[in-house]
C-alpha positions as a LaTeX table, in Angstrom:
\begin{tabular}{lrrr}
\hline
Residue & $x$ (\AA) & $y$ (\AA) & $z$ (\AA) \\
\hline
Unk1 & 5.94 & 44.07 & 28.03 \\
Unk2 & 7.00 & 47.67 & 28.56 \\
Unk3 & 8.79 & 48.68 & 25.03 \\
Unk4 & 8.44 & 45.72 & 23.04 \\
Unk5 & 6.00 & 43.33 & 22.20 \\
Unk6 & 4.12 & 41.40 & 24.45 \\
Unk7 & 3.92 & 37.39 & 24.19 \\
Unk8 & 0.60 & 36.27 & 25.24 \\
Unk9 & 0.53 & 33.21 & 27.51 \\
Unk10 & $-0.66$ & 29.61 & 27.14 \\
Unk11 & $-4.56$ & 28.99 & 28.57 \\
Unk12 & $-3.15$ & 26.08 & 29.85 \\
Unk13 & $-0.40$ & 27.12 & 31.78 \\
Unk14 & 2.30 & 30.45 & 32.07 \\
Unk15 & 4.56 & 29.37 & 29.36 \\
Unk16 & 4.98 & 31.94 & 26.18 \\
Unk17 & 2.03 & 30.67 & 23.55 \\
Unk18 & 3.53 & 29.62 & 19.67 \\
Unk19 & $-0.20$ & 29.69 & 18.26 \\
Unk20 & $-3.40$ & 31.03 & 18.68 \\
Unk21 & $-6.61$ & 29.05 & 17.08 \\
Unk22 & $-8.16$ & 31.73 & 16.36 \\
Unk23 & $-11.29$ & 28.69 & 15.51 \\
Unk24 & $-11.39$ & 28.22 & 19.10 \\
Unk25 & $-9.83$ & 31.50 & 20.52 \\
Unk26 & $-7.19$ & 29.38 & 22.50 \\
Unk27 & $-3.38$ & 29.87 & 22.59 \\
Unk28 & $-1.54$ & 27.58 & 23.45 \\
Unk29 & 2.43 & 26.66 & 24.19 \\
Unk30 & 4.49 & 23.95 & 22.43 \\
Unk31 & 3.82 & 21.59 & 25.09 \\
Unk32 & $-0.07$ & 21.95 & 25.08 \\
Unk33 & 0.41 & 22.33 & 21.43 \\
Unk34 & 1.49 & 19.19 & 20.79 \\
Unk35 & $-0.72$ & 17.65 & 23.52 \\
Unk36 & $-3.51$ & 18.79 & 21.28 \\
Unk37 & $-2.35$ & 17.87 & 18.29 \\
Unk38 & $-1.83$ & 13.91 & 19.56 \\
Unk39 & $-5.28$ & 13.97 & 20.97 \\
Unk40 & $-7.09$ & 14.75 & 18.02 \\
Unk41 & $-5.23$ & 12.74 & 15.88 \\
Unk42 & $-4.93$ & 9.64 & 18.38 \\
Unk43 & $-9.12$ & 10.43 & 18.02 \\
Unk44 & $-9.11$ & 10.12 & 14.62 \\
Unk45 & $-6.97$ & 7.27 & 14.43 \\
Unk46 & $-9.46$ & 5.34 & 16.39 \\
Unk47 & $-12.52$ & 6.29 & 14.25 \\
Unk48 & $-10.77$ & 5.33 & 11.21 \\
Unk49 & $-8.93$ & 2.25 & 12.16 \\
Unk50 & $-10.48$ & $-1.10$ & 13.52 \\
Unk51 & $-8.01$ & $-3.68$ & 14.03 \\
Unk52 & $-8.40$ & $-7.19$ & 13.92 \\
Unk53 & $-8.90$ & $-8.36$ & 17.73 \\
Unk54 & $-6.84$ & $-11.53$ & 18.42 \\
Unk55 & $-9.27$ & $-14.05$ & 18.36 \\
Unk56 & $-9.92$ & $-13.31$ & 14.89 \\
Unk57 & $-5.78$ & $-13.38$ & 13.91 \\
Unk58 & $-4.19$ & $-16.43$ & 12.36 \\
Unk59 & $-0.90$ & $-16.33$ & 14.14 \\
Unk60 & 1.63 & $-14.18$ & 15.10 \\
Unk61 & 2.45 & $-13.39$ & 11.22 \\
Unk62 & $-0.78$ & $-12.47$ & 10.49 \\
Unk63 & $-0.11$ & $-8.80$ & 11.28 \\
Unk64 & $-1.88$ & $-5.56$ & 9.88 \\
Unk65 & 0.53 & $-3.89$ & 7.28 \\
Unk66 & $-0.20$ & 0.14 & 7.57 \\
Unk67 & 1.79 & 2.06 & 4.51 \\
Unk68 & 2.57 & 5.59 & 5.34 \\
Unk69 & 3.01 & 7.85 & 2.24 \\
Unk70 & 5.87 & 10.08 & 2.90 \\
Unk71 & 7.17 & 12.94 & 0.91 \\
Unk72 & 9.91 & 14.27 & 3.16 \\
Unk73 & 7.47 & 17.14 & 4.31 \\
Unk74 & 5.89 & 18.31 & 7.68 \\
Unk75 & 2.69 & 16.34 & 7.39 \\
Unk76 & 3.87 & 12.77 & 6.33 \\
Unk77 & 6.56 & 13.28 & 8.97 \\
Unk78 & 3.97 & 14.18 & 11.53 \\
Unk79 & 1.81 & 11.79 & 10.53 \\
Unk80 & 4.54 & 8.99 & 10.77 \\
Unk81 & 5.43 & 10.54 & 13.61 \\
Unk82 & 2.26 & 10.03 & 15.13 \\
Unk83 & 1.42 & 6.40 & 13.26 \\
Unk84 & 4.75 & 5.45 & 15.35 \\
Unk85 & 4.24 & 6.89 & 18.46 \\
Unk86 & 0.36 & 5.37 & 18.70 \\
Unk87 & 1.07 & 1.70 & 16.75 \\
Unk88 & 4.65 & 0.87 & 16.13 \\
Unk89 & 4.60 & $-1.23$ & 19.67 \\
Unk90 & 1.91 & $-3.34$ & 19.22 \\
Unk91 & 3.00 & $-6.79$ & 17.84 \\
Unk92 & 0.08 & $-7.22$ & 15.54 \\
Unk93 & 0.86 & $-4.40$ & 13.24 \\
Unk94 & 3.57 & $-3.54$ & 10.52 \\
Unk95 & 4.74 & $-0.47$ & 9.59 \\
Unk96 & 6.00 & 0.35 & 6.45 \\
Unk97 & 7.05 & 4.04 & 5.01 \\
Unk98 & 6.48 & 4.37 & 1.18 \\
Unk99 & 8.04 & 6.91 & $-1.00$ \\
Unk100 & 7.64 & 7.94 & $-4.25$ \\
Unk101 & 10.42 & 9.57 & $-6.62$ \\
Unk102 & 8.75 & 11.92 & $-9.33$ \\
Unk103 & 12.09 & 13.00 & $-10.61$ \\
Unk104 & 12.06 & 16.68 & $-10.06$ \\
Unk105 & 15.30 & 18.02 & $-9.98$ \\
Unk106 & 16.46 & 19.46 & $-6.52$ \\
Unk107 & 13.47 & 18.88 & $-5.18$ \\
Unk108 & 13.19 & 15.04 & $-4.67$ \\
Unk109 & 16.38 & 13.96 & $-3.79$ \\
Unk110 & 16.86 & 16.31 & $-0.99$ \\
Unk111 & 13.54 & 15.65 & 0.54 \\
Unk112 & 13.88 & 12.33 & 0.26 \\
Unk113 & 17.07 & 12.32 & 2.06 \\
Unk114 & 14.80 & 13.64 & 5.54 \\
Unk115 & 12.15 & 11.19 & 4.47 \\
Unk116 & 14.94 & 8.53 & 4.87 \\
Unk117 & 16.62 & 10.28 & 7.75 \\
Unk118 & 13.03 & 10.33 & 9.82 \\
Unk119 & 12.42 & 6.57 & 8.86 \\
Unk120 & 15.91 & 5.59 & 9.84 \\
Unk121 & 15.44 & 8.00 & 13.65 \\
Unk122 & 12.18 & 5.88 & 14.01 \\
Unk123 & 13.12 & 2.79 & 12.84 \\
Unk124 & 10.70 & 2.30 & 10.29 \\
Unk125 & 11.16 & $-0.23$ & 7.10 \\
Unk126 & 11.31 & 2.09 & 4.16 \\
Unk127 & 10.52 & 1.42 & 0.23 \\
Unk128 & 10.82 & 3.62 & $-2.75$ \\
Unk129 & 9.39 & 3.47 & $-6.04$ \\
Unk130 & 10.48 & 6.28 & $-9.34$ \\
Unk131 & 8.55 & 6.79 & $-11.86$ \\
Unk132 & 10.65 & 5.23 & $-14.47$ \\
Unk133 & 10.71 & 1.63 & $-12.86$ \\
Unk134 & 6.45 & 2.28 & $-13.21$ \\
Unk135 & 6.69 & 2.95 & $-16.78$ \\
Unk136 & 6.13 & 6.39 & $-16.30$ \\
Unk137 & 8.57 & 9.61 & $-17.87$ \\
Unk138 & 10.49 & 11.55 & $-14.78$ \\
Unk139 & 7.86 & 14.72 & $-13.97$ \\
Unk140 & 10.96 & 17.29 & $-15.34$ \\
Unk141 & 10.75 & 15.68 & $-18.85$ \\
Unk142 & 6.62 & 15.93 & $-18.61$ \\
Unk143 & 6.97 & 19.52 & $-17.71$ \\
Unk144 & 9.15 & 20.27 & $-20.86$ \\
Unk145 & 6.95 & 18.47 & $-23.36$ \\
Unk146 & 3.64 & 19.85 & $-21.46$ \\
Unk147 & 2.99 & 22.55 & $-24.14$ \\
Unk148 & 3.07 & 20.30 & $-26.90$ \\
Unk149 & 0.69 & 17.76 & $-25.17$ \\
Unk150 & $-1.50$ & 20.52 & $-24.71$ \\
Unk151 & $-1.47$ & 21.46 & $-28.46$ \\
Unk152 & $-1.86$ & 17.58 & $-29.62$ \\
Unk153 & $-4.80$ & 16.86 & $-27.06$ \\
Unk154 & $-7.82$ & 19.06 & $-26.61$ \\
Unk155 & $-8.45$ & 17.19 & $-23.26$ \\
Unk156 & $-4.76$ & 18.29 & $-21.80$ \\
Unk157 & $-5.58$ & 22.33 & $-22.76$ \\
Unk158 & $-5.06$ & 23.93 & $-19.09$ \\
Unk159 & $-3.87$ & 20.67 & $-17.65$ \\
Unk160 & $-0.95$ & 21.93 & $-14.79$ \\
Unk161 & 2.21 & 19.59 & $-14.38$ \\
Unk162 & 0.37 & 18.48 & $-11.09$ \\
Unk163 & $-2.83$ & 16.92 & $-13.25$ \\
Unk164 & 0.26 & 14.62 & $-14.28$ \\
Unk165 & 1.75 & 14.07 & $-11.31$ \\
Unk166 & $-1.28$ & 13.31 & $-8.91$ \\
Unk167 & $-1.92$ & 10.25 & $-11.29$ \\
Unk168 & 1.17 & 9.09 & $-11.90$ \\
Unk169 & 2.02 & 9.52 & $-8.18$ \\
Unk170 & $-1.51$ & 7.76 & $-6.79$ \\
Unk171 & $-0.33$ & 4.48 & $-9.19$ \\
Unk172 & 3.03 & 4.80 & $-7.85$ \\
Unk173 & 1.26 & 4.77 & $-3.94$ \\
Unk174 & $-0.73$ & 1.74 & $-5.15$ \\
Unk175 & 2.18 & $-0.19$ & $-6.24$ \\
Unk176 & 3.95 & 0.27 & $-3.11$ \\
Unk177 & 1.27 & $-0.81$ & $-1.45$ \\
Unk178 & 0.55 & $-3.83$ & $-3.32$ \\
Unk179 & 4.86 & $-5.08$ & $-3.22$ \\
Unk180 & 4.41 & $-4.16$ & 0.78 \\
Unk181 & 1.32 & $-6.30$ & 1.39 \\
Unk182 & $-0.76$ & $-3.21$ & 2.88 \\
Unk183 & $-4.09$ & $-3.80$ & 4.20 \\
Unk184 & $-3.81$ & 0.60 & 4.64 \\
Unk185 & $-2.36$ & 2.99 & 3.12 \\
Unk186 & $-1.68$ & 6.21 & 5.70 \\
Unk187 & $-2.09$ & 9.55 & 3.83 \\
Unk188 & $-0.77$ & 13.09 & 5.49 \\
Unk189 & $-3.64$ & 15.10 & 4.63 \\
Unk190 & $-4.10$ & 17.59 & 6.53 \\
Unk191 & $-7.74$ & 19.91 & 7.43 \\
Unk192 & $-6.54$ & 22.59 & 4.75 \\
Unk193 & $-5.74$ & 19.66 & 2.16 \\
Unk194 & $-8.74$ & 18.03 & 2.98 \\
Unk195 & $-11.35$ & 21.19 & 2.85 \\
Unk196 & $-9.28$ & 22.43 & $-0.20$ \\
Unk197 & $-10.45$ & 18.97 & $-2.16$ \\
Unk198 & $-13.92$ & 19.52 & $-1.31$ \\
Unk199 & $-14.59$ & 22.79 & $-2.55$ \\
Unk200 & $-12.82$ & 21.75 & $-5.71$ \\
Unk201 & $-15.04$ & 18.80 & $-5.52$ \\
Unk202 & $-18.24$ & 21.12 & $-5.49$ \\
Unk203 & $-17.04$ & 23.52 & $-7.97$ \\
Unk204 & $-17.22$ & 21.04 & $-10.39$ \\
Unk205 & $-19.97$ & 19.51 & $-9.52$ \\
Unk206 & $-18.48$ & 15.80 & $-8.37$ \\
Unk207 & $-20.38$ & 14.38 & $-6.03$ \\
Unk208 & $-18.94$ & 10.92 & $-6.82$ \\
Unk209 & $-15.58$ & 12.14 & $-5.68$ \\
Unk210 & $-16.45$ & 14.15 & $-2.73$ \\
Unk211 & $-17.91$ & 10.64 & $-1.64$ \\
Unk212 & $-14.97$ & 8.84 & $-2.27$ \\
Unk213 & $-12.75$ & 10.89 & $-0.28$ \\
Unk214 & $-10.90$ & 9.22 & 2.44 \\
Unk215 & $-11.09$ & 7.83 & 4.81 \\
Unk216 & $-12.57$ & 4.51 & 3.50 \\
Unk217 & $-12.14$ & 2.00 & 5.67 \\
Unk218 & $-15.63$ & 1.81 & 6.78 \\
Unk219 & $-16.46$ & 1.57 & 2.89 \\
Unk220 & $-13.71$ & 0.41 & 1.12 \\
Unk221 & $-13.01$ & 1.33 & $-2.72$ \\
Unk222 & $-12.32$ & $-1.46$ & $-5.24$ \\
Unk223 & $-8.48$ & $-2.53$ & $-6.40$ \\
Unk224 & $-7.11$ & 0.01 & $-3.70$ \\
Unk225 & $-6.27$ & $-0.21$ & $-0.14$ \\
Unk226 & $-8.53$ & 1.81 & 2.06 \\
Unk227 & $-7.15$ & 5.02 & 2.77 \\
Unk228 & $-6.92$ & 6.53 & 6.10 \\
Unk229 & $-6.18$ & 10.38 & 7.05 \\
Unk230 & $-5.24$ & 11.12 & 10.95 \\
Unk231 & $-4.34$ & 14.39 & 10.77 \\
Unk232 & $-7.14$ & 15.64 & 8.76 \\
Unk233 & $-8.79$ & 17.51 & 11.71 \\
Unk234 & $-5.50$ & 19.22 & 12.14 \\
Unk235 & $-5.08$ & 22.81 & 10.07 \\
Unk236 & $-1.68$ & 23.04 & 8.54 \\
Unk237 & $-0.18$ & 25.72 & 10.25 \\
Unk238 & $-0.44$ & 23.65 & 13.60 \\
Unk239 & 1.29 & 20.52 & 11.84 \\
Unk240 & 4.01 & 22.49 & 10.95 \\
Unk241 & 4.31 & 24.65 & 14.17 \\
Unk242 & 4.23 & 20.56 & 15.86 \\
Unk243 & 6.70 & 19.57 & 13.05 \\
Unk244 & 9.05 & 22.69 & 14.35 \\
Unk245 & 8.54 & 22.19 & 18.13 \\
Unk246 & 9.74 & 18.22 & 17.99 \\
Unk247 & 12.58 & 18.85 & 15.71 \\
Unk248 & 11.14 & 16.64 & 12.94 \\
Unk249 & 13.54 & 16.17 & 9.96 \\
Unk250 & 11.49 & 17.33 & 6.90 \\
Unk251 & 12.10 & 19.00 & 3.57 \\
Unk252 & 10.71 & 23.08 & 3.54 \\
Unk253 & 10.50 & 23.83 & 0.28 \\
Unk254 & 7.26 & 23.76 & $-2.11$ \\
Unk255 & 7.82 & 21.92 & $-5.29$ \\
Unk256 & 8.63 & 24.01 & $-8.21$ \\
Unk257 & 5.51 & 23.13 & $-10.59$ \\
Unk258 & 2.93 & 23.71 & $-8.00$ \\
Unk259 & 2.27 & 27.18 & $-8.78$ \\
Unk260 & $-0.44$ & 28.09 & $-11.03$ \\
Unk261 & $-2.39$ & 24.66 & $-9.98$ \\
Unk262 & $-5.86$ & 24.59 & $-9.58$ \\
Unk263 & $-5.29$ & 23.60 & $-6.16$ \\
Unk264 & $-3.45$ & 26.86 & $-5.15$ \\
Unk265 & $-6.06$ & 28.70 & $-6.16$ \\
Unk266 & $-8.50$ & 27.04 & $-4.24$ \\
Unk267 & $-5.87$ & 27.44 & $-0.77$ \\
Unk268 & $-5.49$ & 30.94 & $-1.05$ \\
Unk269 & $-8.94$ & 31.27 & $-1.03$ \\
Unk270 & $-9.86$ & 28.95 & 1.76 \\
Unk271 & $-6.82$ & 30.45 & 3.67 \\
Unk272 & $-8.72$ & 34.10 & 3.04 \\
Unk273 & $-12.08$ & 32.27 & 4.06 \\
Unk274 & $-10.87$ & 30.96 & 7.09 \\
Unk275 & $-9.05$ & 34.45 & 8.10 \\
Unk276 & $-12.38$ & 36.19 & 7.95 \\
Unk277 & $-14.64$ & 33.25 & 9.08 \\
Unk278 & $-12.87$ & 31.01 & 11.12 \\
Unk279 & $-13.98$ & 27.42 & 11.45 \\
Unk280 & $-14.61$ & 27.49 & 7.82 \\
Unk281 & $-12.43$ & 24.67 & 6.96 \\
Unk282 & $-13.87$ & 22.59 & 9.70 \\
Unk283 & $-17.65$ & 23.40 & 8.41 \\
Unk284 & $-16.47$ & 22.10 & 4.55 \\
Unk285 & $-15.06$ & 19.02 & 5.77 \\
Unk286 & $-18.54$ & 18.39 & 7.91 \\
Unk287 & $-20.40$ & 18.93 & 5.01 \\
Unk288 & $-18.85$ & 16.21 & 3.28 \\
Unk289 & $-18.59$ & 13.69 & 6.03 \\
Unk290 & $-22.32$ & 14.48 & 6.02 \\
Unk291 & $-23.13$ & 13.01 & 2.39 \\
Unk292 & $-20.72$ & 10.36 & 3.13 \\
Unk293 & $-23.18$ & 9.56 & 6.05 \\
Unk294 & $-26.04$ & 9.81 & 4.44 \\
Unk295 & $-25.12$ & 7.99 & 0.90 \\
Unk296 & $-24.41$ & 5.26 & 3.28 \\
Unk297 & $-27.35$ & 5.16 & 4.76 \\
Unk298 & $-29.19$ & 5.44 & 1.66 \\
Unk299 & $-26.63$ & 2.69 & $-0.21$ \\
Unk300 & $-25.53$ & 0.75 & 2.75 \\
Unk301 & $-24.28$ & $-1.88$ & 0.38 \\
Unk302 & $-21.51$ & 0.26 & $-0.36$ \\
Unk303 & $-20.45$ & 1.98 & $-3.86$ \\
Unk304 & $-21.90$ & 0.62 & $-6.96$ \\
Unk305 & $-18.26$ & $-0.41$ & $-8.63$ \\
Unk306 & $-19.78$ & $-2.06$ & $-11.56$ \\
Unk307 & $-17.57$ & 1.05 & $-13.58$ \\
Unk308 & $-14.43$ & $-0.27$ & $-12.10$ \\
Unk309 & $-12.75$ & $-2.11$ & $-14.84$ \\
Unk310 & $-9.11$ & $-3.02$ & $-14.84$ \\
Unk311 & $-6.93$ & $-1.23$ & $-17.39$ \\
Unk312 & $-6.55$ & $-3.51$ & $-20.38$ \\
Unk313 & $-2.76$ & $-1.81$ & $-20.66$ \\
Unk314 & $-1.59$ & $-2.12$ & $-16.91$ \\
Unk315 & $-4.15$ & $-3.79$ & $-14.98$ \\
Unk316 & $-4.95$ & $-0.92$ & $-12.53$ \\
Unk317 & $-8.71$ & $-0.09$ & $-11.45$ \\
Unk318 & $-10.15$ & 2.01 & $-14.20$ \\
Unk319 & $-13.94$ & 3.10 & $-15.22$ \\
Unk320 & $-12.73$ & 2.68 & $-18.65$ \\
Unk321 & $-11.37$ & 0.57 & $-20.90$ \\
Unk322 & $-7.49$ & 2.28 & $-20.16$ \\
Unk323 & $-6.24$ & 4.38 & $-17.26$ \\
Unk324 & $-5.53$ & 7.71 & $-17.54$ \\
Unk325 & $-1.71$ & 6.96 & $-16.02$ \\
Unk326 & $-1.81$ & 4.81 & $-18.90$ \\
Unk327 & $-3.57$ & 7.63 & $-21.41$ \\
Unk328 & $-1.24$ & 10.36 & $-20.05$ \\
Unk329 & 1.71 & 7.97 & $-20.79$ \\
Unk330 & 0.66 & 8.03 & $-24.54$ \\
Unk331 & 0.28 & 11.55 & $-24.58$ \\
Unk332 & 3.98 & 12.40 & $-23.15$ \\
Unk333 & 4.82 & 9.59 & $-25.68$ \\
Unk334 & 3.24 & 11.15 & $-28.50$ \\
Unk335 & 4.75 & 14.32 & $-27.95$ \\
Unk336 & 8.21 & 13.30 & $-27.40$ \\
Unk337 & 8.21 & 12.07 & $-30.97$ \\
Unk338 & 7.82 & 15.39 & $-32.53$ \\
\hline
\end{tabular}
C-alpha cells in the first residue's frame, strides 16, 4: 500500500491477516484464525478425554460432570467457549463453570462479573466458592501481613503473594469440584502457561512435578479429579487474538500481585526465547510429554502415591502429615496476632 502500511494477506484466502505464527510462518485472518484454533483444540480434546460409551452408562443420569475453571479471563473463556461449542449438546455430559473468589479488591469482582456474563450467554450452570467460606483469609489481607510471615518463617523468605494464592486457589478448585460431582476438572492453560511451568519445573530440579503436570486422565492423581488442558497447544497471543475476534466477554486486566512472581520471570524469558527461536515453547512442552511417556512405560502401574496422606487438619491429599493450605493458614494466623 502506496503511503502507508501494507496489511499482509491470509494464506488461506484474500482477507487482511490479524496474526502471523511466526512458528509456522503462516498468517492467517480471523476466520482461519479461529478455524485453527478449534482444530487444535477439538484435537486435544479428543486425546485427553475418553468418554464413557453407552453401553457402559447406567442411565440417562449417569452423565460425565466436566468443571471448567474460570477466572473471567481470555483463556477460561476460550476454553469454555470451546468445552461448549464441542460437548454442551451431547446428553451424556454436564457442564459446570467453577469460580473462585480470592478477594482482591477491584480485581475479582469485576472479572467475575464477565465470568458470570459468559456463563449466563452460554447457558452454563455456574458455582462460586471465596476463600473465606474455605477457611482461608481474603488474598488482600495475606498481602498486608506477607512481610511479617516472611520474618516469623524462614520457609516463607521470598515467598510472592501468588505462592499463597496458587494453594489456596487449587483447594478452592478441588472443593468445587468435589460439591459439583466432577469426574474433570477443565483448566485454561494455555502453550505459554504450560512451557512456562516446565522450565520452572527443571530449574529446580522437580521431576516429580513436571510428571504430574496435566493432563492426567490417562494416569490419574490421587484425591483430585484428573485434570485436562485443551488449549495447551495454543500460544497465548492467539487465544486472546480468538478471544477478541468472537467478542468473548472477559476481564483484561493482570492481577495486581502478580508482578515480581517467579512465574513472570520465567514468561519474559520464554517470550524472549520464543522471539529469537520460535517453536521453543512447543519443543519444552514435548520434552515433558516425553518423560511423561516414558515414566509410564517404565511405571505403567501409575504413580507410586504411597506419600499421599490426607491432611489430619482438613482432609485434603497431602505428602505430609498437614497441607500446606492448611500450614499457610497458620502462618497468616500467626502473624495477624502480632
Amino acid at each position: 500500500m502506496a503511503g502507508g502500511l501494507e496489511v499482509p494477506s491470509c494464506d488461506s484466502c484474500d482477507k487482511p491477516a490479524i496474526l502471523h505464527q511466526e512458528y509456522s510462518g503462516r498468517t492467517l485472518c480471523g476466520t482461519h484464525l479461529v478455524d485453527s484454533v478449534r482444530k487444535r483444540v477439538a484435537r486435544t480434546l479428543r486425546r485427553q478425554l475418553t468418554l464413557p460409551k453407552s453401553a457402559e452408562r447406567k442411565g440417562k443420569e449417569d452423565r460425565t460432570t466436566i468443571l471448567v475453571a474460570i477466572s473471567g479471563g481470555k483463556d477460561s473463556a476460550v476454553l469454555l467457549e470451546r468445552i461448549h461449542g464441542l460437548l454442551g449438546k451431547r446428553p451424556d455430559v454436564r457442564i459446570v463453570a467453577g469460580c473462585v473468589d480470592e478477594g482482591i479488591a477491584n480485581y475479582r469482582s469485576p472479572s467475575m462479573e464477565y465470568a458470570r456474563k459468559l456463563t449466563e450467554g452460554l447457558g452454563i450452570e455456574f458455582i462460586t466458592t471465596s476463600y473465606p467460606e474455605l477457611g482461608f483469609e481474603e488474598m488482600d489481607q495475606v498481602v498486608e501481613l506477607l512481610p511479617t510471615i516472611r520474618q516469623q518463617h524462614g520457609e516463607a523468605k521470598g515467598m510472592a503473594p501468588c505462592s499463597f494464592c496458587g494453594v489456596f486457589r487449587r483447594s478452592g478448585l478441588n472443593h468445587l469440584a468435589k460439591v459439583s460431582g466432577a469426574d474433570i476438572m477443565a483448566l485454561g492453560h494455555n502453550l505459554d502457561d504450560m512451557a512456562q511451568s516446565v522450565l520452572m519445573n527443571m530449574q529446580k530440579g522437580d521431576l516429580d512435578r513436571t510428571l504430574r503436570l496435566a493432563p492426567h486422565t490417562s494416569r490419574p492423581l490421587a484425591g483430585i479429579a484428573p485434570r485436562i488442558v485443551p488449549l495447551q497447544w495454543v500460544p497465548e497471543r492467539e487465544v486472546h487474538a480468538y478471544a477478541m475476534h468472537l467478542g468473548l466477554p472477559f476481564f483484561h486486566d493482570e492481577c495486581p500481585y502478580a508482578r515480581g512472581a517467579l512465574r513472570q520471570r520465567h514468561r519474559e524469558f520464554i517470550a524472549a526465547l520464543e522471539a529469537d527461536v520460535p517453536g521453543s515453547r512447543h519443543g519444552l512442552l514435548h520434552i515433558a510429554e516425553r518423560l511423561k511417556e516414558l515414566h509410564a512405560t517404565a511405571y505403567p502401574g501409575g504413580f507410586d502415591d504411597h506419600s499421599a496422606n490426607s491432611c489430619q487438619r482438613c482432609g485434603s491429599m497431602t505428602s505430609g502429615e498437614v497441607c500446606k493450605a492448611c500450614e499457610m493458614m497458620d502462618w497468616v494466623g500467626q502473624a495477624g496476632t502480632t
